[in-house]
ZARO-853659 format. One record per residue (C-alpha): residue number from 1; residue in three letters; chain; x, y, z. Coordinates in nm, 4 decimals, decimal comma, padded with zeros to 6 digits. Layout:
<recs>
NUM|ALA|A|X|Y|Z
...
</recs>
This chain:
<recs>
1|UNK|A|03,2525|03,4841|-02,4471
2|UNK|A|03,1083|03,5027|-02,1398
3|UNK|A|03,3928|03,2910|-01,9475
4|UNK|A|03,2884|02,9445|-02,1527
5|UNK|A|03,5821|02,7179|-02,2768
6|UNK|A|03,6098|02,6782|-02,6586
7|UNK|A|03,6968|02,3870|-02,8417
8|UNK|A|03,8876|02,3759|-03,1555
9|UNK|A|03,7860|02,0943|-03,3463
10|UNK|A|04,0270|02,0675|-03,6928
11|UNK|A|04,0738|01,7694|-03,9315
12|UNK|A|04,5110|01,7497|-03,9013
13|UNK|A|04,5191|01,6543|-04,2574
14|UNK|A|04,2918|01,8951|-04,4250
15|UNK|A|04,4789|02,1162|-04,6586
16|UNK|A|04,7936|01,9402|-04,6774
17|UNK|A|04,7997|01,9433|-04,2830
18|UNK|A|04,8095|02,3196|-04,2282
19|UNK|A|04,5763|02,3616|-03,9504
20|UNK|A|04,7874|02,0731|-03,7716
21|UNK|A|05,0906|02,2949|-03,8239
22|UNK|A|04,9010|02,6225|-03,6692
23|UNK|A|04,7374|02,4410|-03,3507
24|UNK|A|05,0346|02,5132|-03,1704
25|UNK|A|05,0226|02,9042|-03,2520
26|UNK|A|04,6435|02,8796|-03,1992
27|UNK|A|04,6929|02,7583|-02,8361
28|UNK|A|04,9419|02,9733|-02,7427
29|UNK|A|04,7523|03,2844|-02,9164
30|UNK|A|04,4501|03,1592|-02,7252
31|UNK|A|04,6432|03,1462|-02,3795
32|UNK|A|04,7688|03,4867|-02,4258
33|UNK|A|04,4442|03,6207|-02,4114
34|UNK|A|04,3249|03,4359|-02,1700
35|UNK|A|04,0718|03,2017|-02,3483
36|UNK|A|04,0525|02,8317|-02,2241
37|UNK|A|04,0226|02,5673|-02,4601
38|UNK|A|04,0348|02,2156|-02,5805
39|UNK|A|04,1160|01,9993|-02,8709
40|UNK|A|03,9112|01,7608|-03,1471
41|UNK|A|04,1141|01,5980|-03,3921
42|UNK|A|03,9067|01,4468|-03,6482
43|UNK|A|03,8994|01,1549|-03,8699
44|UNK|A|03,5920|01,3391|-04,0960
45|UNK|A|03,3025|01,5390|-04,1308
46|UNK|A|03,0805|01,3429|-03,9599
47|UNK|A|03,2803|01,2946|-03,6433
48|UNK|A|03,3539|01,6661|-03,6587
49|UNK|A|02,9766|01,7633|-03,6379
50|UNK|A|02,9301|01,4965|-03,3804
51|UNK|A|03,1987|01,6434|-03,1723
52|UNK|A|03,0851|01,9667|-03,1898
53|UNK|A|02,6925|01,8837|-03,0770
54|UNK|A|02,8390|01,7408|-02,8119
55|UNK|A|03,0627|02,0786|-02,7079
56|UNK|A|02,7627|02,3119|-02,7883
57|UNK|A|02,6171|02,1962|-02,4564
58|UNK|A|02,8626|02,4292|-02,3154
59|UNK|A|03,1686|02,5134|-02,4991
60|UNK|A|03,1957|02,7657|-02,7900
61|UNK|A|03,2886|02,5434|-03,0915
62|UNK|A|03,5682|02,6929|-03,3272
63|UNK|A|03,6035|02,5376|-03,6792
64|UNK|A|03,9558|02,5807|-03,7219
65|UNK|A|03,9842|02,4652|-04,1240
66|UNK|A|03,8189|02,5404|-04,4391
67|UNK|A|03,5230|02,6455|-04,5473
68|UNK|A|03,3732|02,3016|-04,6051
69|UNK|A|03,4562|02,2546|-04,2041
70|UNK|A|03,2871|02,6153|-04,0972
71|UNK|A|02,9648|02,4937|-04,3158
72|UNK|A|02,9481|02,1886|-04,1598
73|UNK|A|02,9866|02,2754|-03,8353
74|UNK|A|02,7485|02,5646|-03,8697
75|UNK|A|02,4637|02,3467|-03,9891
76|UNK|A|02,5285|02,1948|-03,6833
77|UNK|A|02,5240|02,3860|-03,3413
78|UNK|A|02,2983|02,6342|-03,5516
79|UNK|A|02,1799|02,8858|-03,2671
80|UNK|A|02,2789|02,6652|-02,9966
81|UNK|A|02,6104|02,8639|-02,9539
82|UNK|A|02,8017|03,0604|-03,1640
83|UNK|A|03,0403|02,9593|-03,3909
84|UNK|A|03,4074|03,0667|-03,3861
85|UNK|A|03,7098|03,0298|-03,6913
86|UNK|A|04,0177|02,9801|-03,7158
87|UNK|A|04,1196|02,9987|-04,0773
88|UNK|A|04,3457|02,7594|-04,1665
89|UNK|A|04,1880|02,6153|-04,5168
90|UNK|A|04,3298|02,6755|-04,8866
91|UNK|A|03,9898|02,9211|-04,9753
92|UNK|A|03,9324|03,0750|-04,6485
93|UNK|A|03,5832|03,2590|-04,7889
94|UNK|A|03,3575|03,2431|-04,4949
95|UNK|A|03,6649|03,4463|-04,3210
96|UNK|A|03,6844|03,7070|-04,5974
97|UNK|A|03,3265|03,7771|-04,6087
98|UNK|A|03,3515|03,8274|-04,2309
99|UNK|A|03,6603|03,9860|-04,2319
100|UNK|A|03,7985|03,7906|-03,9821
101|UNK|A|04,2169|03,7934|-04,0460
102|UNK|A|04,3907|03,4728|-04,2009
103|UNK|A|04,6491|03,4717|-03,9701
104|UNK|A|04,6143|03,3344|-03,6266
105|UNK|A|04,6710|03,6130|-03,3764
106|UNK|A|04,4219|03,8407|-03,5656
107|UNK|A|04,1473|03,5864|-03,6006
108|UNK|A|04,2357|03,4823|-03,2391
109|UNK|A|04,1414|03,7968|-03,0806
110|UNK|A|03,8395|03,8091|-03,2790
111|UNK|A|03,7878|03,5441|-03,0438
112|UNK|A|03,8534|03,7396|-02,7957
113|UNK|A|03,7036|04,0625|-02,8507
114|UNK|A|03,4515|03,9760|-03,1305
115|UNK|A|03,0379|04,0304|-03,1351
116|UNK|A|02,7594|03,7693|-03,2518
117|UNK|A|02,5837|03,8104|-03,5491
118|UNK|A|02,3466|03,6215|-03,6761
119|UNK|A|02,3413|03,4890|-04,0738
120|UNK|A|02,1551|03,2735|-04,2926
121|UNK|A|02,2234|02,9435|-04,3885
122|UNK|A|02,1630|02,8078|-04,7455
123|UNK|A|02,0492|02,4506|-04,7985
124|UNK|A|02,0277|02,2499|-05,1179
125|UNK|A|01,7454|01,9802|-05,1634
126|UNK|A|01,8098|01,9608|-04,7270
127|UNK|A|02,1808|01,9489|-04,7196
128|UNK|A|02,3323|02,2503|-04,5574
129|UNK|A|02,5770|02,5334|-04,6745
130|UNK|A|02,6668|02,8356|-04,5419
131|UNK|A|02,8594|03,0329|-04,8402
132|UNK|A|02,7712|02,9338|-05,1923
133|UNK|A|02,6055|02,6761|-05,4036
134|UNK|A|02,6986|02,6293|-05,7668
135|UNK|A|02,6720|02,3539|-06,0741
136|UNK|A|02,7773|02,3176|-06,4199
137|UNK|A|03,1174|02,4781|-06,4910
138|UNK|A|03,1719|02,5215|-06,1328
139|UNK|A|03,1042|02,1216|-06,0653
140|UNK|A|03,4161|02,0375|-06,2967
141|UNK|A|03,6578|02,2680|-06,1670
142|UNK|A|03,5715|02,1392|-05,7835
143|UNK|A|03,6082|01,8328|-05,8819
144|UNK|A|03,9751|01,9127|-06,0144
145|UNK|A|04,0663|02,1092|-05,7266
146|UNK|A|03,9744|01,8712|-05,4723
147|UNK|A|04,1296|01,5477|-05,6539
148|UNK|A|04,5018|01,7927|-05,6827
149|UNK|A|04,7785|01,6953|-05,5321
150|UNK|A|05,0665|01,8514|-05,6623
151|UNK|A|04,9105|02,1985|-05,7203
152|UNK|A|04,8837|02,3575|-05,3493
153|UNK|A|04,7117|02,6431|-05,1477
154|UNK|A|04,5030|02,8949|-05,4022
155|UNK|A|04,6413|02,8550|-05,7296
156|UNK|A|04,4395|02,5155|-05,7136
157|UNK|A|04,1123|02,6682|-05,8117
158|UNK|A|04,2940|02,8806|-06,1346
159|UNK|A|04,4563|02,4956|-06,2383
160|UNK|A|04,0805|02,3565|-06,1792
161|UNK|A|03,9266|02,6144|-06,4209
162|UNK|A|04,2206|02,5667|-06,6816
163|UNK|A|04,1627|02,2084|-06,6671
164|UNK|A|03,7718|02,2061|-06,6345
165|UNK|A|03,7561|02,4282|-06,9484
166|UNK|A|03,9647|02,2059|-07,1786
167|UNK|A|03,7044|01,9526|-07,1861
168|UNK|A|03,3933|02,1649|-07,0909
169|UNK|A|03,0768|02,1382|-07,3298
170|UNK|A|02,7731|02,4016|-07,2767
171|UNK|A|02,4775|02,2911|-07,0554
172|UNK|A|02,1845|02,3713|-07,1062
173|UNK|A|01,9936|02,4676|-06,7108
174|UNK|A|01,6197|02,4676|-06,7040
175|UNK|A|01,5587|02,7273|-06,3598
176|UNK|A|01,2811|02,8459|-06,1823
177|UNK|A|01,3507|03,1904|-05,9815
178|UNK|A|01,1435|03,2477|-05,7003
179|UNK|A|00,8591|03,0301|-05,9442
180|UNK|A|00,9432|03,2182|-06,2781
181|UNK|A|01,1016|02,9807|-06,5343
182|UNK|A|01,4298|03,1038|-06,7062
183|UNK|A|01,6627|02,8566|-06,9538
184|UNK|A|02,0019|02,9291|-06,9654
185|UNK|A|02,2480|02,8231|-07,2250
186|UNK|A|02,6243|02,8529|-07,0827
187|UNK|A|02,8646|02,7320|-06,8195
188|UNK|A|02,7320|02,8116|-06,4541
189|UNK|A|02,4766|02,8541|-06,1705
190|UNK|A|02,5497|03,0179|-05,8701
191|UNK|A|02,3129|03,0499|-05,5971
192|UNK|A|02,5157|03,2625|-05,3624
193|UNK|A|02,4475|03,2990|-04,9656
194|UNK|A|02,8146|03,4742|-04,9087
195|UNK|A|02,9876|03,6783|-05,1925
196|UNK|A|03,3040|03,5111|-05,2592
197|UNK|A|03,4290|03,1926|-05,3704
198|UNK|A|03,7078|02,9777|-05,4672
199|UNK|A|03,9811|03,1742|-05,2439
200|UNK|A|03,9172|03,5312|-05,3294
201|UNK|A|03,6640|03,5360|-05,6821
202|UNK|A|03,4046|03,7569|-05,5922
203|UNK|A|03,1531|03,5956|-05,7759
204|UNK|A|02,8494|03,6952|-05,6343
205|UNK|A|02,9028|04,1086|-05,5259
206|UNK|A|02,5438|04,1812|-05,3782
207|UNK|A|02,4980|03,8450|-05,1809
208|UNK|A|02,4074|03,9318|-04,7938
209|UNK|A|02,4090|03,6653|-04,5702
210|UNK|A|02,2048|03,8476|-04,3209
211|UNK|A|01,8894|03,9418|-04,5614
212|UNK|A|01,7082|03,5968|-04,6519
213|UNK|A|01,7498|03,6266|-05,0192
214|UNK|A|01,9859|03,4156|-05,2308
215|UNK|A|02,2123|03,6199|-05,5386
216|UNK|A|02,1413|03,3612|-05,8300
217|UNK|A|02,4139|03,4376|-06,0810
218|UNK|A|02,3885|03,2805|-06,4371
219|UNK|A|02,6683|03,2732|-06,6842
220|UNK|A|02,5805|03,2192|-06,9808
221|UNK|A|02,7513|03,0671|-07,3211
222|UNK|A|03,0526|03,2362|-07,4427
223|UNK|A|03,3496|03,0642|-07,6552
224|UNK|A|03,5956|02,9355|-07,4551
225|UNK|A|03,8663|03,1873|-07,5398
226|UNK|A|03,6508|03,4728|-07,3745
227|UNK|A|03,5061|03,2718|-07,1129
228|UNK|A|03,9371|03,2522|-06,9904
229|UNK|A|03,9738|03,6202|-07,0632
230|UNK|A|03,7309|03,7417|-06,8739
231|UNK|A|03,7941|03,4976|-06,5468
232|UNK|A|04,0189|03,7325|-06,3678
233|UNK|A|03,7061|03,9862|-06,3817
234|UNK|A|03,5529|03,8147|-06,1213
235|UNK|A|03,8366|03,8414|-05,8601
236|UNK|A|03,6827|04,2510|-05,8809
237|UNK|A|03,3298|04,1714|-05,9354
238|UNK|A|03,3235|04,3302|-06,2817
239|UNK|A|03,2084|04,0056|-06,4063
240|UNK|A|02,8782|04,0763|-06,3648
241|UNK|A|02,8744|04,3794|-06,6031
242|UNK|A|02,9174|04,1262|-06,8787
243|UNK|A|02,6104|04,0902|-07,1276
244|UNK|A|02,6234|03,7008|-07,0986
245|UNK|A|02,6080|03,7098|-06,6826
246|UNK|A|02,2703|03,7777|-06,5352
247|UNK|A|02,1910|03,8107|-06,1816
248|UNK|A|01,8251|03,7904|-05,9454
249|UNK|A|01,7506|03,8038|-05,6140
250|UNK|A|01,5501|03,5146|-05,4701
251|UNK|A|01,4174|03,2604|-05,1852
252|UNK|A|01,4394|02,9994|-05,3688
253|UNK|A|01,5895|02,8709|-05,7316
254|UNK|A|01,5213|02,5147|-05,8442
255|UNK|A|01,7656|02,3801|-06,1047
256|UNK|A|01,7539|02,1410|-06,3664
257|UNK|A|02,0069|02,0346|-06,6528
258|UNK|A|02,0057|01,8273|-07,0029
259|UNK|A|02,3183|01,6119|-06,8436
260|UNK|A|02,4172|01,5004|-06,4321
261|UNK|A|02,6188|01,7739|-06,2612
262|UNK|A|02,7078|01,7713|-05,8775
263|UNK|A|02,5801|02,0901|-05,6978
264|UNK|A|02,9100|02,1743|-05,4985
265|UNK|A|02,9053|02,4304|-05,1829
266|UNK|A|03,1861|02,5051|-04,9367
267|UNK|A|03,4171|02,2739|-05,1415
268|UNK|A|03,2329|02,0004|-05,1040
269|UNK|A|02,9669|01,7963|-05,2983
270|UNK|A|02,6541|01,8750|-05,1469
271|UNK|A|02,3736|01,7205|-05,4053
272|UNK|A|02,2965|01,6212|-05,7951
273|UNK|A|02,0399|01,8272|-05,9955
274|UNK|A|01,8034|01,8615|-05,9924
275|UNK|A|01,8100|02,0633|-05,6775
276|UNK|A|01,6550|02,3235|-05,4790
277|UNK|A|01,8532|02,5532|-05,3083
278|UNK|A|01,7213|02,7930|-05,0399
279|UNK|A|01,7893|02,9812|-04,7239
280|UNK|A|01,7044|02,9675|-04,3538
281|UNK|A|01,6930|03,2931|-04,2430
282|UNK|A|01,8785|03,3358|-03,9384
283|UNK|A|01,9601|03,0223|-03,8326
284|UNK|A|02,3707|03,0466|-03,7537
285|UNK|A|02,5167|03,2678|-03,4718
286|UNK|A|02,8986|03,3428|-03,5108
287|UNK|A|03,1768|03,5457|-03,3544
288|UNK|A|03,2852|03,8132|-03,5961
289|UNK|A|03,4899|04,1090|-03,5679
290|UNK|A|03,3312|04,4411|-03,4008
291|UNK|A|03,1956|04,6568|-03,6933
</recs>
């Protein structure tokens, strides 16, 4: 850490206010071990990212939130500094692919005691991601997550998909795959940076976010009925054994579809298709456990 003050910037009502309710742990957690530091609260993403360009002149900036916080912030102090987390989001994704602990003594000494690496960082037609990009299916079911209220922490994203597939129709996607055209027929694109998604689906089993390449996952039509008996497959990656999924290994995929869809990335709506999505390889540093 090289003696440099961090500063946690958090959003105090993301997630039904939970990384409010941690700072207090966080700070003390941090104190213990000897780690100076400092505190943004935010009113949204775009004061978050301005607050952390302006730490990155000197500070180490920790996104202590959600996925769609880490992304954002990592699009923005890119290799200026690297970038810390604190999970305290309902998904939590970014952390699991790093294995950096959910609770906030472990992740705090990964603070503490953790090495830089360096990752990609996916982009769809320019706007910046840094675990996964999907449309179709997946569009509906963030949607639903994001507008629930009642439903809290991760069994959101299994009410989302019950919901989403109620009133899903098949889409037809019109894709080209590193230039080589490919229609699919089905429910969902994925054009994966990280592996997981969605709290815990491991959606996307050979995605490396250190190797350049996006995992472009396509699931393809199904009836309903199987599409729901086969979700919990992807929670152990066995999805992808299934005749209707198919799966590449690309730079770049450019999607199209026969109706509007949102492309949706770190919980958030990124684009509409048609988009490109690619990666910059290389471009985040962050502070992840020792290997």
């Amino acid at each position: 850490m090289n003696g440099r003050r961090l500063v946690l910037i958090l959003n105090p009502s993301a997630a039904g206010g939970r990384a409010a309710r941690l700072l207090p742990d966080a700070q003390r957690e941090l104190e213990t071990l000897g780690l100076a530091c400092r505190v943004v609260e935010t009113r949204d993403m775009e004061h978050a990212s301005q607050a952390a360009l302006e730490a990155a002149q000197d500070e180490i900036v920790v996104a202590m939130g959600g996925d769609g916080l880490v992304g954002a912030l990592a699009a923005t102090v890119r290799g200026r500094v690297p970038l810390g987390v604190l999970p305290a989001g309902r998904g939590n994704d970014f952390a699991r692919e790093l294995g950096i602990p959910f609770d906030i003594p472990g992740a705090s000494r990964v603070l503490a005691q953790g090495v830089e690496r360096s990752l990609d960082l996916g982009e769809a037609n320019g706007r910046p991601f840094i675990c996964i990009a999907s449309t179709g299916f997946d569009s509906e079911a963030n949607r639903i997550a994001n507008q629930a209220r009642i439903v809290k922490g991760n069994l959101v994203y299994a009410y989302a998909a019950l919901r989403a597939l109620i009133f899903w129709r098949r889409a037809h996607f019109s894709l080209k795959i590193d230039g080589a055209e490919h229609e699919l027929d089905g429910y969902t694109v994925v054009a994966a940076n990280t592996r997981f998604y969605g709290g815990g689906m491991h959606v996307a089993p050979g995605a490396d976010p250190t190797d350049g390449l996006l995992e472009v996952v396509l699931i393809g039509q199904t009836s309903k009925l199987r599409f729901l008996a086969n979700l919990p497959k992807v929670f152990s990656a066995k999805h992808v054994e299934l005749d209707r999924v198919k799966v590449f290994h690309a730079r770049e995929v450019e999607i199209a579809a026969d109706r509007p869809f949102d492309v949706y990335a770190d919980g958030e709506i990124l684009t509409s298709l048609p988009a490109t999505v690619r990666l910059i390889p290389n471009a985040v540093r962050v502070i992840a456990p020792p290997a």
